[in-house]
ChimeraX commands (.cxc) that place a marker at each C-alpha (Angstrom):
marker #1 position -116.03,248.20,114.96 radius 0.5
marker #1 position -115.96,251.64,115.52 radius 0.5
marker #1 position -117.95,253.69,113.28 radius 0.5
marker #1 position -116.52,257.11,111.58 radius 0.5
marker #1 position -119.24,259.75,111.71 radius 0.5
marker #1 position -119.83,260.35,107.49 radius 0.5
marker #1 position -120.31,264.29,107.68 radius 0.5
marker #1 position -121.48,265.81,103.61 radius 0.5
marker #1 position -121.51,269.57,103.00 radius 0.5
marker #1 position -124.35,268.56,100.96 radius 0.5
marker #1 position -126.88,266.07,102.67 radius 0.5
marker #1 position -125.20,263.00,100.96 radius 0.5
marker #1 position -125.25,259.66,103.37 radius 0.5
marker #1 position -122.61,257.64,103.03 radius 0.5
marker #1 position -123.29,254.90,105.35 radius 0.5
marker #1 position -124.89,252.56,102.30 radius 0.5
marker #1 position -121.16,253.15,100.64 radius 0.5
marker #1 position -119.22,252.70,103.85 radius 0.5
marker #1 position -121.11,249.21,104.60 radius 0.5
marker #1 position -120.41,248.04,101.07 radius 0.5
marker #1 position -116.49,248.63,101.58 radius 0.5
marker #1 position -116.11,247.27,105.37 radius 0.5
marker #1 position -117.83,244.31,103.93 radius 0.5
marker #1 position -115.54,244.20,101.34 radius 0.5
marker #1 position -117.79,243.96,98.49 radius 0.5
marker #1 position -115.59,246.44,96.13 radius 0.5
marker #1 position -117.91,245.85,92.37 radius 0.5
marker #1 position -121.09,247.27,94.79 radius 0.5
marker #1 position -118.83,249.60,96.47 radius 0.5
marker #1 position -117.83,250.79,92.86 radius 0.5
marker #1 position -121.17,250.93,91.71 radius 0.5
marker #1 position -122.83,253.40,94.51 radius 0.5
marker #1 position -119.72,255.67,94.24 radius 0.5
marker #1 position -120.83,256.36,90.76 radius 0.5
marker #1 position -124.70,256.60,91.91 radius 0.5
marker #1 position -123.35,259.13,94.81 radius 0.5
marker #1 position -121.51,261.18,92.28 radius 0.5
marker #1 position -124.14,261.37,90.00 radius 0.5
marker #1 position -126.76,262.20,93.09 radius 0.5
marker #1 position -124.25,265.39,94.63 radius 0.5
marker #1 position -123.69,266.56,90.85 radius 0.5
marker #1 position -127.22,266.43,90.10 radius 0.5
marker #1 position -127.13,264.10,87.26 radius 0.5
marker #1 position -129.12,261.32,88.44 radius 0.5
marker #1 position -131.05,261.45,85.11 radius 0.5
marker #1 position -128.36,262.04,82.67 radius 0.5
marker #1 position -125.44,259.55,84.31 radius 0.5
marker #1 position -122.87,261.58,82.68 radius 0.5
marker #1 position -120.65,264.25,84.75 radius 0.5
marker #1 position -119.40,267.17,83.09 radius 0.5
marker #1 position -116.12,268.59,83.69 radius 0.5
marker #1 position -116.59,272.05,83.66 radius 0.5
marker link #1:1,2 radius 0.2
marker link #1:2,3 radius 0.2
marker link #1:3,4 radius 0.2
marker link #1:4,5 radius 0.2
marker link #1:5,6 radius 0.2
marker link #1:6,7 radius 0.2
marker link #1:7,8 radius 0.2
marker link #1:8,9 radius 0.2
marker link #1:9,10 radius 0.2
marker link #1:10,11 radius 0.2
marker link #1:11,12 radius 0.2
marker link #1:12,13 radius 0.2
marker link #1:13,14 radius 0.2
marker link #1:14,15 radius 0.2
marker link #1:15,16 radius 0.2
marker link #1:16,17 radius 0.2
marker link #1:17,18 radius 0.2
marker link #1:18,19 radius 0.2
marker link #1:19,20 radius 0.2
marker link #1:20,21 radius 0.2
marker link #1:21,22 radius 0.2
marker link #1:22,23 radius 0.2
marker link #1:23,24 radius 0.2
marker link #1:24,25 radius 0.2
marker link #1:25,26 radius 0.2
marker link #1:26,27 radius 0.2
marker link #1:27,28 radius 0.2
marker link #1:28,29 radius 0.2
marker link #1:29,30 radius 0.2
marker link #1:30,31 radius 0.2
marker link #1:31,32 radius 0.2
marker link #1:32,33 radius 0.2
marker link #1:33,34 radius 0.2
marker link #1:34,35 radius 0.2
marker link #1:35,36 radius 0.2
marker link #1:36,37 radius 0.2
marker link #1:37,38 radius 0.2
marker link #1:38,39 radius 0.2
marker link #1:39,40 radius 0.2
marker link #1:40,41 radius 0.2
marker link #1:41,42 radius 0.2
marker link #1:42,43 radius 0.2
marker link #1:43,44 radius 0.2
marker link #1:44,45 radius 0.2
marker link #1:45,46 radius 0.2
marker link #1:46,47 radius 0.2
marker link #1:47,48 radius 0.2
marker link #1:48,49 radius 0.2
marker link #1:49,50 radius 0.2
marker link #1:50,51 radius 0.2
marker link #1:51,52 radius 0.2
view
């Protein structure tokens, strides 16, 4: 398989999110898309993203 280079503007890595989806496993997948979003938006603690 060939692997896409994951590039973030802000430090993220991807890779954890891009193994859980080329395996298939969508419910973990789903899960560390929220913990990434929470991460970049800097609301590890709180788990809640607000829209403004």
């Amino acid at each position: 398989m060939d692997q896409i280079q994951l590039v973030s503007a802000v430090g993220m890595d991807y890779i954890e999110l891009r193994n859980l989806l080329v395996s298939l496993k969508w419910k973990e997948a789903d899960e560390e898309t929220t913990r990434v979003m929470f991460k970049v938006a800097g609301r590890e603690k709180e788990e809640w993203l607000d829209k403004s």
